[in-house]
Each structure stands twice: as C-alpha cells, then as structure tokens.
KEDREN-718274 format. One record per residue (C-alpha): residue in three letters; x, y, z. Coordinates in nm, 2 decimals. Layout:
! residues N
+-----+--------+--------+--------+
! res !   east !  north !     up !
+-----+--------+--------+--------+
! ALA !      X !      Y !      Z !
...
+-----+--------+--------+--------+
***
This chain:
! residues 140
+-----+--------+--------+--------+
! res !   east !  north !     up !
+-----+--------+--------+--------+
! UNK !  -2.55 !  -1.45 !   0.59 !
! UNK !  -2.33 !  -1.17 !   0.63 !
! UNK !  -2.00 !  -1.21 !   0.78 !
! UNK !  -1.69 !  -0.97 !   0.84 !
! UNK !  -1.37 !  -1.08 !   0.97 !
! UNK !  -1.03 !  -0.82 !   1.04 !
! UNK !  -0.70 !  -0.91 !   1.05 !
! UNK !  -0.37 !  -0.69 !   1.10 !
! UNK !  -0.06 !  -0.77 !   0.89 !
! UNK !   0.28 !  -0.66 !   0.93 !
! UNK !   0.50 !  -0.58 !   0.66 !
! UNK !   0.85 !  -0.52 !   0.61 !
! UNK !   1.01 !  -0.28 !   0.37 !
! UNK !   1.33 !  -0.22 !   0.23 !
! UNK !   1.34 !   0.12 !   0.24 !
! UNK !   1.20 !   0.39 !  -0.09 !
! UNK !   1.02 !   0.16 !  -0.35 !
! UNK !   0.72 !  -0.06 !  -0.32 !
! UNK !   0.63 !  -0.42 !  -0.19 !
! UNK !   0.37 !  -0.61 !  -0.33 !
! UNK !   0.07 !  -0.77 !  -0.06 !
! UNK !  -0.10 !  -0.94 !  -0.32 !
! UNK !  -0.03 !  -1.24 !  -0.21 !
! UNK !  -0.06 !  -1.18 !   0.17 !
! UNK !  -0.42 !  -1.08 !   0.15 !
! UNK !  -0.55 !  -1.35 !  -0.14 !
! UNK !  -0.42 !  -1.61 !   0.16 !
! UNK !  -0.60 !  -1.44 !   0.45 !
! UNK !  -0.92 !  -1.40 !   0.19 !
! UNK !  -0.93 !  -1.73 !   0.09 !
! UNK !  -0.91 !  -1.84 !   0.45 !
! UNK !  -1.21 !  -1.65 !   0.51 !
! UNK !  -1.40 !  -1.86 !   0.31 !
! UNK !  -1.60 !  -1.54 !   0.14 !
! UNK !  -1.72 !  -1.58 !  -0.19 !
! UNK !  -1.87 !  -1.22 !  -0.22 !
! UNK !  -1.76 !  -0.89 !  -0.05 !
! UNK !  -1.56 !  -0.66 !  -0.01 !
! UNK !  -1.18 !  -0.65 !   0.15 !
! UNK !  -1.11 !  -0.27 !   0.24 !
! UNK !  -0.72 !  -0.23 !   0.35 !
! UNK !  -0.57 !   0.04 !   0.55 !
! UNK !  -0.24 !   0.14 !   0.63 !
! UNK !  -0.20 !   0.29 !   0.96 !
! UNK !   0.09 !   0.56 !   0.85 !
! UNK !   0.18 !   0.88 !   0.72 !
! UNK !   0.47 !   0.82 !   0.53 !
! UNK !   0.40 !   0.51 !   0.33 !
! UNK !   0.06 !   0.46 !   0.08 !
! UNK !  -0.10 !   0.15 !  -0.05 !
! UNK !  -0.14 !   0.14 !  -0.45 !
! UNK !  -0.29 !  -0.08 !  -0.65 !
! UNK !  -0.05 !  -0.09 !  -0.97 !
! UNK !   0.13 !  -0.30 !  -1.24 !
! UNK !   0.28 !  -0.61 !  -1.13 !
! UNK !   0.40 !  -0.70 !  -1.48 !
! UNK !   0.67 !  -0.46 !  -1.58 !
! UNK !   0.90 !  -0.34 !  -1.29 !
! UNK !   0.97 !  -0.01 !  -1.52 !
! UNK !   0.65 !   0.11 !  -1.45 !
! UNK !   0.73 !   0.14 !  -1.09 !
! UNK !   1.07 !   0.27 !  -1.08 !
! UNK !   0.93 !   0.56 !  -1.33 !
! UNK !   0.67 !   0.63 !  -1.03 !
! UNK !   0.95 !   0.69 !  -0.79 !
! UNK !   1.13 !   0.86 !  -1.00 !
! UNK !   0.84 !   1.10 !  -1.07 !
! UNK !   0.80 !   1.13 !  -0.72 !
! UNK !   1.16 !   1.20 !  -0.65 !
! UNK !   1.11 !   1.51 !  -0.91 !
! UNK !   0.81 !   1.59 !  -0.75 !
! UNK !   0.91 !   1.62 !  -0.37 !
! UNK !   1.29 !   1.58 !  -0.34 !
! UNK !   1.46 !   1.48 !  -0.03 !
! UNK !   1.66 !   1.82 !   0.11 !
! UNK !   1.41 !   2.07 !  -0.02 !
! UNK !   1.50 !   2.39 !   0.17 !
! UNK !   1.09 !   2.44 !   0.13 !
! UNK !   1.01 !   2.22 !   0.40 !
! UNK !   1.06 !   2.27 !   0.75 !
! UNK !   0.93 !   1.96 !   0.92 !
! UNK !   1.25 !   1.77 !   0.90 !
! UNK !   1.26 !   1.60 !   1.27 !
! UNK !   1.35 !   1.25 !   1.12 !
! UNK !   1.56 !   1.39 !   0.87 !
! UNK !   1.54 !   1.54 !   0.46 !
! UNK !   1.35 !   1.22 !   0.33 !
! UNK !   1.06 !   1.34 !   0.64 !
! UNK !   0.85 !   1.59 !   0.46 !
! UNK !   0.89 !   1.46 !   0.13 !
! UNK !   0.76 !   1.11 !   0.25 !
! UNK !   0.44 !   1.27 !   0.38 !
! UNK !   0.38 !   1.49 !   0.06 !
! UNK !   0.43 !   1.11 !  -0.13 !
! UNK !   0.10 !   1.00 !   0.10 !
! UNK !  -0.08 !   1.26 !   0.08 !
! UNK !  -0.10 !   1.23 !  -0.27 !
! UNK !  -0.17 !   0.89 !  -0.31 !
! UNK !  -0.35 !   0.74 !  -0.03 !
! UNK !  -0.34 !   0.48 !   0.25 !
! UNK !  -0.72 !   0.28 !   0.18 !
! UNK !  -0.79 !   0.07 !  -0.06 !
! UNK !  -1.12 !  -0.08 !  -0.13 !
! UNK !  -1.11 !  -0.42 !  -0.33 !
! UNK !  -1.45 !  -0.61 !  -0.44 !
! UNK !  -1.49 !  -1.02 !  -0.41 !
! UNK !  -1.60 !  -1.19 !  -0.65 !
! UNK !  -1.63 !  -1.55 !  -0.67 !
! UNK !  -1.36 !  -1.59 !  -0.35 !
! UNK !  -1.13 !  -1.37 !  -0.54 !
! UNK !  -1.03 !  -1.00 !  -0.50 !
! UNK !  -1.13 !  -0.79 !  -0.80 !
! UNK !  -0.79 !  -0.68 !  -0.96 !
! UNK !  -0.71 !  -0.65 !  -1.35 !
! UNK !  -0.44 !  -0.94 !  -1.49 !
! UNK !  -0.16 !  -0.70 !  -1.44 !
! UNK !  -0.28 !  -0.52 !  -1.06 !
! UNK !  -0.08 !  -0.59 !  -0.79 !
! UNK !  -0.15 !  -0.42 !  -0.43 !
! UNK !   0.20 !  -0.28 !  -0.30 !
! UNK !   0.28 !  -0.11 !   0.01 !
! UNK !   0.47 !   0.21 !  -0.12 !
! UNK !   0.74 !   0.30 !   0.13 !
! UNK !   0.84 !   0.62 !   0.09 !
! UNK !   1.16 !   0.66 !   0.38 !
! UNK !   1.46 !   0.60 !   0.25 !
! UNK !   1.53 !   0.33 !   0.55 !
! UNK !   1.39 !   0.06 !   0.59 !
! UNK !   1.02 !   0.01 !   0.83 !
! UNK !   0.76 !  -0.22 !   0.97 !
! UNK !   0.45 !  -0.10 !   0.87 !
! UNK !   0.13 !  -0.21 !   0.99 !
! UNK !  -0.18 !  -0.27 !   0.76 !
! UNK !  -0.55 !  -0.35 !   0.86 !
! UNK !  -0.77 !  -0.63 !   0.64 !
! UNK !  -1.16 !  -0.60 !   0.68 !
! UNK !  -1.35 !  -0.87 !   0.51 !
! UNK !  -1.69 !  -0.82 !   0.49 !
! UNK !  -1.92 !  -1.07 !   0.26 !
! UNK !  -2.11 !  -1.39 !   0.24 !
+-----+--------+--------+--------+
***
C-alpha cells in the first residue's frame, strides 16, 4: 500500500560552505518505516541550494566554493540587487545554478546515494541562517 509522509526540518548554518543532512533524513526515513520510494527534499530559499556531493574528502568542497567565489564574487559592481548587502546577489546566482530539490530513490529502507554522497545544505551568505527544508516520503 502506498504511503507518503512530510516532514519539515530546520537547519542551522554557519555561514558560506555546506552542511551535510545525511544523517537527518536517513533518521526521519527509517522512522517511516518505507522500504521502497522515493524521499524528494526541498529547500524553501533563494540563497542557499541542496547538493548531493562527496562526503569523503573535504577538499572537494572547499574547491566548490572556491569556484563559486571566482564565479560570482561578493562586491561585484555588476549587480545591483544589494539590499542585504555584497554577498546578496552573488548568493542567489550560487542557487540558481545549482538547485534547491533533490529527488533520492529508496531502496531496501535506504536512500539511494553512492559510498561517498552526502546531501548538504549549501549556504551561500556569508552569516550565518536557519534554513528550512521540506522531506516527502512517498513508498510502500
């Protein structure tokens, strides 16, 4: 029988740089009781993204934001929309290259992710936030 269950989790950043879930979600999912399904995540802002990325190696993540930081720096006299300050603009380029859903199969009561995926809130303000994500659960 088909069964869906949602569940809204707050997380805490520390400002710029990322903050692994992982573990947040496998404890809600395992709660659930699904064995097969599908756990769709979204995260309801537009200045921080969800990634699924290496959990092994923390290089591979300070080489994102440093990528980033190349990419859209903080100050640019391009943008204009600086009402929050110079990190503003560049935080919402940052999402709206990546993205803020994330759609994980269940298998076998566990989520789907390679031996080295990790799910990570990317912050992308340089203070720190509360952001709030949304879990949906839907399997048997």
């Amino acid at each position: 029988m088909l069964r869906q269950s949602v569940h809204e989790l707050t997380i805490s950043t520390c400002g710029r740089g990322f903050t692994e879930v992982t573990r947040e979600v496998t404890v809600i999912l395992r709660q659930s009781g699904l064995k097969t399904g599908l756990a769709t995540l979204h995260l309801r802002h537009t200045s921080a993204s969800l990634l699924i990325q290496e959990n092994a190696d923390p290089e591979v993540r300070r080489d994102l934001e440093r990528f980033f930081t190349r990419l859209a720096p903080d100050g640019d006299p391009l943008f204009q929309h600086i009402c929050e300050g110079d990190d503003d603009m560049p935080a919402h380029i940052r999402t709206a290259l990546t993205t803020v859903n994330l759609s994980i199969p269940i298998v076998r009561g566990e989520l789907v992710l390679g031996t080295w995926q990790g799910i990570y809130v990317w912050e992308h303000r340089t203070a720190a936030h509360r952001r709030e994500m949304v879990l949906h659960l839907l399997g048997e």
